[in-house]
N, C-alpha and C positions, 0 to 999 in steps of 0.2 A: 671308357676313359675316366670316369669316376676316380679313381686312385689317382688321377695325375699323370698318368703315361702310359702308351699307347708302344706297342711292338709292329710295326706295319713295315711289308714287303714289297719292298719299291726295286726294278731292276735287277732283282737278284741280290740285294744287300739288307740285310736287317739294322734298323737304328732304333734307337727310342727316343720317339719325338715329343718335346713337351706342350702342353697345350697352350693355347694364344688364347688368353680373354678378349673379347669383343670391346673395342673401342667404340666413343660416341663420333669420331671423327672417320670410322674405318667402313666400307661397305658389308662387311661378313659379321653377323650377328649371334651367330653358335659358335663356341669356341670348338676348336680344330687344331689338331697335331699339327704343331712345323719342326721346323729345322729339316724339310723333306730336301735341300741342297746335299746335306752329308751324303748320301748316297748318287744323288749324281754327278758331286765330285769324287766318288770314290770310280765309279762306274766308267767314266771319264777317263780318268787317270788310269784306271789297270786294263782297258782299253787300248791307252796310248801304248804302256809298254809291253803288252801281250802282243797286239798286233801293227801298229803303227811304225813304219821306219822312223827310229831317232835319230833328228838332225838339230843345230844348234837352235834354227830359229823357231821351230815347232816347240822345243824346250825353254827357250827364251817364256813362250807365250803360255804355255800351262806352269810352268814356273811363277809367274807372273799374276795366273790365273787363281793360282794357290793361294798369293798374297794374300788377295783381296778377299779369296774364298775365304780365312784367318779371320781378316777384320769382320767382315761378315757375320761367322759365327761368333764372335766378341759382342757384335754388336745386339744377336740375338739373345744372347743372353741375357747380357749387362745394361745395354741401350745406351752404349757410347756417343759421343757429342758427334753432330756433322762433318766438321773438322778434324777429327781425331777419324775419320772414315775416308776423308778426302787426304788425309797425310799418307794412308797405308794406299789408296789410288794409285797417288803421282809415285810414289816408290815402287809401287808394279810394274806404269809407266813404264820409267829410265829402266827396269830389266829389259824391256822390247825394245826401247829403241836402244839399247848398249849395245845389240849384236845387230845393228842396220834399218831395222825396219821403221819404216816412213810413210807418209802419204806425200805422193811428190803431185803437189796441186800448187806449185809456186815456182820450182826450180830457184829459189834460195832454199840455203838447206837450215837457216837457223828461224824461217817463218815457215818451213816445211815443220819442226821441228815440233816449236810449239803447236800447232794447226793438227799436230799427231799427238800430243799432248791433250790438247780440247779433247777430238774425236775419241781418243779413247775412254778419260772423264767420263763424259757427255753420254757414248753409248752405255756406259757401266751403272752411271746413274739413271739413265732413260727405260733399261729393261728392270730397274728397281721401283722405278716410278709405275711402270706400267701392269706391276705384278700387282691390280687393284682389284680382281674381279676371278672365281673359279677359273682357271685352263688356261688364261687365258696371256700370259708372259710365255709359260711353255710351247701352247699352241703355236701363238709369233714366231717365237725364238726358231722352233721345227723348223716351221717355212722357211726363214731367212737364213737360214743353217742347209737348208735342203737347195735353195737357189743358189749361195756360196760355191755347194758342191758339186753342182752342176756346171757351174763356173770352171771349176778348177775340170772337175773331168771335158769340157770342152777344148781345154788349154793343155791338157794333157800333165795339168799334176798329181800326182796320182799320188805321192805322200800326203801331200796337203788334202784332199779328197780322203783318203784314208784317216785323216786326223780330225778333220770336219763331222765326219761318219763317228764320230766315238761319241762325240757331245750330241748325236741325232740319236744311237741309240739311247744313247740314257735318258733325253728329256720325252723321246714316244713315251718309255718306259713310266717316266714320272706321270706320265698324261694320265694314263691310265686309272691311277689315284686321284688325280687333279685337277681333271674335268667335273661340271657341275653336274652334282652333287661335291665338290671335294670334302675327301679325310686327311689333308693332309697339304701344307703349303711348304713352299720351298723356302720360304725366309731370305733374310738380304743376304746367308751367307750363297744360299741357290742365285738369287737373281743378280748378283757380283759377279759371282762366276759366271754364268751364262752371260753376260753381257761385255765383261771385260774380252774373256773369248771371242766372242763374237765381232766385236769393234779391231781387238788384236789378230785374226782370221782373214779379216776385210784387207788386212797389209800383207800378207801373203799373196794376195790377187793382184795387187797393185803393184810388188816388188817384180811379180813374173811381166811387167810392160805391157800385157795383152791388148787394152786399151789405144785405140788408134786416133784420138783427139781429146781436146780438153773437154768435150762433153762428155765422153765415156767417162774420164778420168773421176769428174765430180759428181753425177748421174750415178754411177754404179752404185758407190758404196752408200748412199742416199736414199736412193729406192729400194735396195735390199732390205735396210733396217727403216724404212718410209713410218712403219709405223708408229714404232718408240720414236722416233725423231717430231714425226708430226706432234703426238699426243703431249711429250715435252715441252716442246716448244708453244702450243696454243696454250696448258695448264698453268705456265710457267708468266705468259704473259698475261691472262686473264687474274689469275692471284696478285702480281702487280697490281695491277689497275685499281683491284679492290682492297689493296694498302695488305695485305696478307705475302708470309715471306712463301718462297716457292718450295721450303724445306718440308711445309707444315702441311700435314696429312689431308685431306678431304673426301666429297664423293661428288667432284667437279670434272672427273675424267672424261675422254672420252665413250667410253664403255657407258660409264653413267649417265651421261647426256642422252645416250642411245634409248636408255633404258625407260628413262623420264619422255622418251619420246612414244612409247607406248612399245617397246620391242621387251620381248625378256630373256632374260639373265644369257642364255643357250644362243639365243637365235642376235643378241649384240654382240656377243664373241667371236660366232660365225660369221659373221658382217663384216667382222675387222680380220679375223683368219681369211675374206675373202679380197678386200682392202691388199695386204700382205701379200698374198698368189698374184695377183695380176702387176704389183708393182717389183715384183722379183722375177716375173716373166719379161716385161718389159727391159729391165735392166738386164736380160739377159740378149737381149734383143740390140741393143743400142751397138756391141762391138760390131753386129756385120749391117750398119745401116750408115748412110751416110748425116751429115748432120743438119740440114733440114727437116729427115725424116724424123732423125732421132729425137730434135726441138716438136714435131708436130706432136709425136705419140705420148713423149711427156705429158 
């Protein structure tokens, strides 16, 4: 990559990725090809409409999912302002919830509204935050895309399982490259996409009612994404504290605390890919348990 750019075969799509100089605020110290998102939102996308049934709200949500994928690559490029990345969010947003979809965790529909609003935000920034360390966003993402679908094949949706299944083959595929050792990162316009999907996916589970209390209802989609949610929120509150804004890059993550804890690089990723499996088992667990149990296993 001497010249500047690199032709790398990700999922069966060819891009050319440009390289990423090593930041003094960034954990990755060689520069490395990104933009490796282009190819799993292509991957994704001719997925959906090769094999996926197309229905309004499945399209709502890769519709959606494209937005941000847009600013994303804008952002990779150019390095557009925070705000100028949170405008192109909330406009992806109102496409998902224009055709219905909600998180009904209130029964008001105008605090259900915004509350679908945050979560989607929240997850789309959370799997961008979390993309700080080789494999290890994609790795997540797998699991929490793989428990989703499991979900839905328990419930018997089977397009939605089929649509979930399109974003799993593409990010194994991504892995492949972008496990440690990675060649190649997926950039914010990959980890938008993968995130935005993923938080707009989670209301797909929700709109089919299978949930039989308000534990399942808040649990579920919680534990699914347990781990971008956690990592957020602890990085998010600890930068507070030491007067630093939460936008502003580091190597205060989770991963990195692990790492600093004498683990390395491979075996802190697999710690949180194992974090991940058991909190997306459990959360599959919660619909046929009553709720005591479901409060215990928590």
């Amino acid at each position: 990559a001497e010249d500047g750019i690199r032709d790398i075969g990700v999922t069966g799509v060819q891009t050319c990725a440009l390289p990423i100089s090593p930041k003094a605020d960034r954990w990755h110290k060689k520069p490395t090809a990104m933009l490796g998102g282009i190819p799993i939102f292509l991957t994704t996308a001719a997925a959906y409409f090769l094999l996926v049934p197309i229905n309004q709200d499945s399209l709502a949500i890769l519709g959606g999912a494209a937005i941000v994928f847009a600013v994303g690559l804008v952002d990779d490029i150019f390095n557009i302002k925070p705000y100028q990345k949170l405008i192109g969010q909330l406009i992806a947003s109102a496409a998902v919830i224009a055709v219905g979809l909600r998180l009904n965790w209130t029964g008001f529909e105008v605090v259900d509204l915004w509350l679908t609003v945050f979560w989607i935000v929240g997850i789309t920034n959370a799997i961008n935050l979390l993309d700080n360390m080789d494999g290890l966003a994609a790795g997540i993402a797998s699991i929490a895309a793989a428990s989703l679908a499991v979900s839905f094949g328990i419930g018997g949706q089977w397009p939605e399982l089929l649509f979930i299944s399109a974003l799993i083959g593409a990010l194994v595929g991504f892995l492949i490259f972008n496990f440690n050792p990675a060649s190649i990162f997926m950039g914010d316009c990959g980890s938008m996409f993968i995130g935005f999907l993923l938080a707009s996916s989670v209301l797909l589970h929700q709109a089919a009612g299978r949930s039989r209390g308000i534990i399942s209802i808040l649990a579920v989609p919680a534990l699914i994404l347990f781990v971008p949610i956690f990592d957020t929120t602890f990085v998010t509150i600890m930068r507070k504290m030491s007067g630093r804004k939460a936008s502003q890059g580091g190597r205060d993550h989770t991963s990195h605390r692990l790492v600093a804890l004498g683990l390395s690089e491979r075996k802190a990723v697999l710690m949180l890919y194992a974090f991940a499996f058991v909190a997306g088992a459990i959360a599959l667990f919660l619909n046929e348990l009553e709720t005591a149990q479901s409060l215990a296993l928590i």
